[in-house]
C-alpha positions in Angstrom: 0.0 0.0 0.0 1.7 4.0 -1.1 2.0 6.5 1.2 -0.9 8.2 -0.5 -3.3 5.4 0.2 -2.4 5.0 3.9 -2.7 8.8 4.3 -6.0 9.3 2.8 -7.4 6.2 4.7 -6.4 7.8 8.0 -8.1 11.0 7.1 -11.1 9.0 6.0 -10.8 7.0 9.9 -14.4 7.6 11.7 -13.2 7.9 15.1 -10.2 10.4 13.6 -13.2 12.3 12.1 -15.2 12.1 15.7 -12.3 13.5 17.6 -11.3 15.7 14.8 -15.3 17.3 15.4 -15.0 16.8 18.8 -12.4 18.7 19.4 -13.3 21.8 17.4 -16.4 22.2 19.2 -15.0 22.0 22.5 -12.7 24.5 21.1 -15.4 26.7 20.3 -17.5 26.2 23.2 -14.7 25.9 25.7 -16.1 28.4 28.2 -19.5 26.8 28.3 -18.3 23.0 28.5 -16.1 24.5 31.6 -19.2 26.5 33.2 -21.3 23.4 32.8 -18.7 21.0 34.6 -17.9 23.0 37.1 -21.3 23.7 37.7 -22.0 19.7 37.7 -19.1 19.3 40.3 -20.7 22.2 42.2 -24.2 19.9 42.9 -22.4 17.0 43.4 -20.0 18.5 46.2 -23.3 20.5 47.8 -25.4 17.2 47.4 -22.7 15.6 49.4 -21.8 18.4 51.9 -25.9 18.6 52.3 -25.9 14.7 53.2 -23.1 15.2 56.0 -25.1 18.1 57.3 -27.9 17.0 57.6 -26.9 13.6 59.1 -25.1 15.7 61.8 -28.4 17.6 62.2 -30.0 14.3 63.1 -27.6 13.5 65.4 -27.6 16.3 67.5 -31.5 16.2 67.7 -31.7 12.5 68.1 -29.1 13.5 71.1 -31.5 16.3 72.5 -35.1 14.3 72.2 -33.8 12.2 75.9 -34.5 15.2 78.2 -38.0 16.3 77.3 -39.1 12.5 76.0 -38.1 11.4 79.9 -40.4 14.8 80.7 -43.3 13.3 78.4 -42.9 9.8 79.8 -43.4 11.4 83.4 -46.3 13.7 81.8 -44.3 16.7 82.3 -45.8 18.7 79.3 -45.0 21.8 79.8 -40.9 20.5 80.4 -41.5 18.2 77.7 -42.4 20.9 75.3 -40.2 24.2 76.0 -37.6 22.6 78.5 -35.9 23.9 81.5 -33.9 26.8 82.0 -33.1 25.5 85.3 -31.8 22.4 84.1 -30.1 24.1 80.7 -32.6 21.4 78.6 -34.4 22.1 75.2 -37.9 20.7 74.6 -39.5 19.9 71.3 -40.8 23.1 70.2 -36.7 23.8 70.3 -35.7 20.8 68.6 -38.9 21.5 66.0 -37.7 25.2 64.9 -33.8 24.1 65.0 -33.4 20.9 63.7 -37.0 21.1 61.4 -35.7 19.1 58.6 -34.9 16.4 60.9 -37.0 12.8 61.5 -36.1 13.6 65.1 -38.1 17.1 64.6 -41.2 15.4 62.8 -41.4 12.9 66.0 -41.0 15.9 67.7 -44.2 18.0 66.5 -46.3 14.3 67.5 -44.9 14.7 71.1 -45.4 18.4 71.3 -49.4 18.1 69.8 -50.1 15.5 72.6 -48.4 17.9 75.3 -50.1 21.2 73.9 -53.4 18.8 74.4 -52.6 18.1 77.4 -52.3 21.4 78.6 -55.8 22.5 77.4 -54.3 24.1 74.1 -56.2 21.9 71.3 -55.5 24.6 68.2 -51.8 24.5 69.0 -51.9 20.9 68.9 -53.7 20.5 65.7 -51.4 22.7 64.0 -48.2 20.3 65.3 -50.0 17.6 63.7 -50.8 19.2 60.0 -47.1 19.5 59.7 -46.4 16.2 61.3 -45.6 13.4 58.0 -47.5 10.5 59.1 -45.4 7.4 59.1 -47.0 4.6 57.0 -48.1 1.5 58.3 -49.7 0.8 61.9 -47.4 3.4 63.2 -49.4 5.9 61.4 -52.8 5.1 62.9 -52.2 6.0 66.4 -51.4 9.6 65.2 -54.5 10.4 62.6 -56.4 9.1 65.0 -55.3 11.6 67.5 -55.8 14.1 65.6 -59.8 13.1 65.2 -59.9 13.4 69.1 -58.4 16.7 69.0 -61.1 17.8 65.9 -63.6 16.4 68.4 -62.6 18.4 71.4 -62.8 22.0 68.9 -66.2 20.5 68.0 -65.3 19.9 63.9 -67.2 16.6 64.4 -67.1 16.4 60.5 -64.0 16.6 59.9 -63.1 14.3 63.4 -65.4 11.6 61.9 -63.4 11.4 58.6 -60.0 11.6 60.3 -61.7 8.6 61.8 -62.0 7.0 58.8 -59.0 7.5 57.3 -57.2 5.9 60.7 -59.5 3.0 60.4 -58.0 2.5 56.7 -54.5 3.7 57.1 -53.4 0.2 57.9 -56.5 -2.5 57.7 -56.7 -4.9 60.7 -58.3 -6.6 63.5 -57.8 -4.2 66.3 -57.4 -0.2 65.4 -60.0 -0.6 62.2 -62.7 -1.3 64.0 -62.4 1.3 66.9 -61.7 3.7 64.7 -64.9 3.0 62.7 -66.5 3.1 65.7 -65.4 6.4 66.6 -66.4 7.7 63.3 -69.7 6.7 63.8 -69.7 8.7 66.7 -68.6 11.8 65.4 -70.5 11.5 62.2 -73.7 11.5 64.5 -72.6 14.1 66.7 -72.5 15.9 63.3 -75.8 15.0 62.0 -74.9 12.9 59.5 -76.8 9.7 60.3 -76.6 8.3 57.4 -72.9 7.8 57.7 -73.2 7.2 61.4 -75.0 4.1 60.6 -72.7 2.8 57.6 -69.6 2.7 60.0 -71.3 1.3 63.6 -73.2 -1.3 60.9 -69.4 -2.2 59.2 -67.9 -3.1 62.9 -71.1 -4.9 63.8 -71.2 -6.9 59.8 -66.5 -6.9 58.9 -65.5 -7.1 62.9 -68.1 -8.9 64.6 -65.1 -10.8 67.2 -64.0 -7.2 68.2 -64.8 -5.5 71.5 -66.5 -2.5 69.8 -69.3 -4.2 68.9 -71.9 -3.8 71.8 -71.1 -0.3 70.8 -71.8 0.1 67.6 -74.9 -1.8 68.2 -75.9 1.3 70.7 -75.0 3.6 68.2 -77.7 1.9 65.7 -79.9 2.1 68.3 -80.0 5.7 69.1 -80.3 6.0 65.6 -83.3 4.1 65.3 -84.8 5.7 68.3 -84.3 9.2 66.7 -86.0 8.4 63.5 
């Protein structure tokens, strides 16, 4: 093969031609292929740095629930929820507006609703629970059901009895469905809405007819009947 063949097969090579295009355009866009990776380096640098923090964040609020959790424990409410100055301790409405994006700090606003209940302060507890993330499974039902009882207490019977409801379903079984039906048959009636008072009592008495709640439902339906 001449000289002349080999040469004009290497400047007919593809990946010659690639690089060969490749290379001028990174020559003419040098200053944005730079921007963009440095910029790409950037996120992955604060997506890191962001991890780190906020596992550190977590830390130090998993470190500072103890004090007002042992306060709870001993129904302490007030301790529980603002700490002691006396004793240099935090409580959860600290740990809630320092460490918020914390799972410490969404445990947190659950403790700090039931204290604020406790304390005869039912609108301050409803608001720790609209910004409290529900944890799925039957972990989840003992707080939307909590929050029906606090609807209850303000009167918003309506909106208790579908809280209810949607505690009963959260996670489907043999013990918190049918109580929480239950109660949602008493708050629907308590709201006037018979019709829905006597779909829930009549599912515990017809889908849970071994449960405990059943006597009750059964008194439910007949108040109903008797107010008819």
């Amino acid at each position: 093969m001449s000289k002349k063949q080999v040469k004009e097969e290497l400047e007919h090579d593809i990946l010659l031609d690639t690089f060969s295009k490749a290379q001028s355009f990174y020559d003419q866009n040098r200053s944005a292929i730079i921007g963009a990776a440095v910029a790409i380096l950037l996120i992955i640098g604060g997506s890191i740095g962001y991890y780190y923090y906020t596992s550190a964040q977590e830390a130090e609020a998993q470190q500072l629930m103890t004090n007002p959790t042992k306060a709870y424990l001993n129904q302490d409410y007030q301790t529980a929820l603002t700490g002691s100055e006396q004793d240099f301790t935090v409580g959860f409405k600290q740990i809630i507006d320092n460490y918020s994006i914390t799972d410490a700090a969404n445990l947190a606003r659950y403790y700090a609703a039931v204290c604020e209940f406790n304390l005869g302060n039912p609108q301050n507890a409803l608001t720790y629970l609209e910004n409290y993330e529900v944890p799925q499974g039957i972990m989840g039902v003992g707080p939307i059901s909590f929050r029906g009882v606090v609807l209850t207490d303000i009167g918003n019977h309506s909106q208790a009895a579908d809280t209810y409801v949607k505690a009963a379903e959260w996670n489907v079984n043999d013990a918190t469905t049918p109580y929480n039906y239950l109660e949602a048959a008493k708050a629907f009636q308590k709201a006037g809405n018979n019709a829905k008072a006597k779909e829930y009592a009549q599912k515990v008495i017809s889908e849970y007819s071994n449960s405990s709640q059943v006597a009750d439902a059964q008194k439910v339906l007949g108040m109903l009947a008797t107010a008819k």
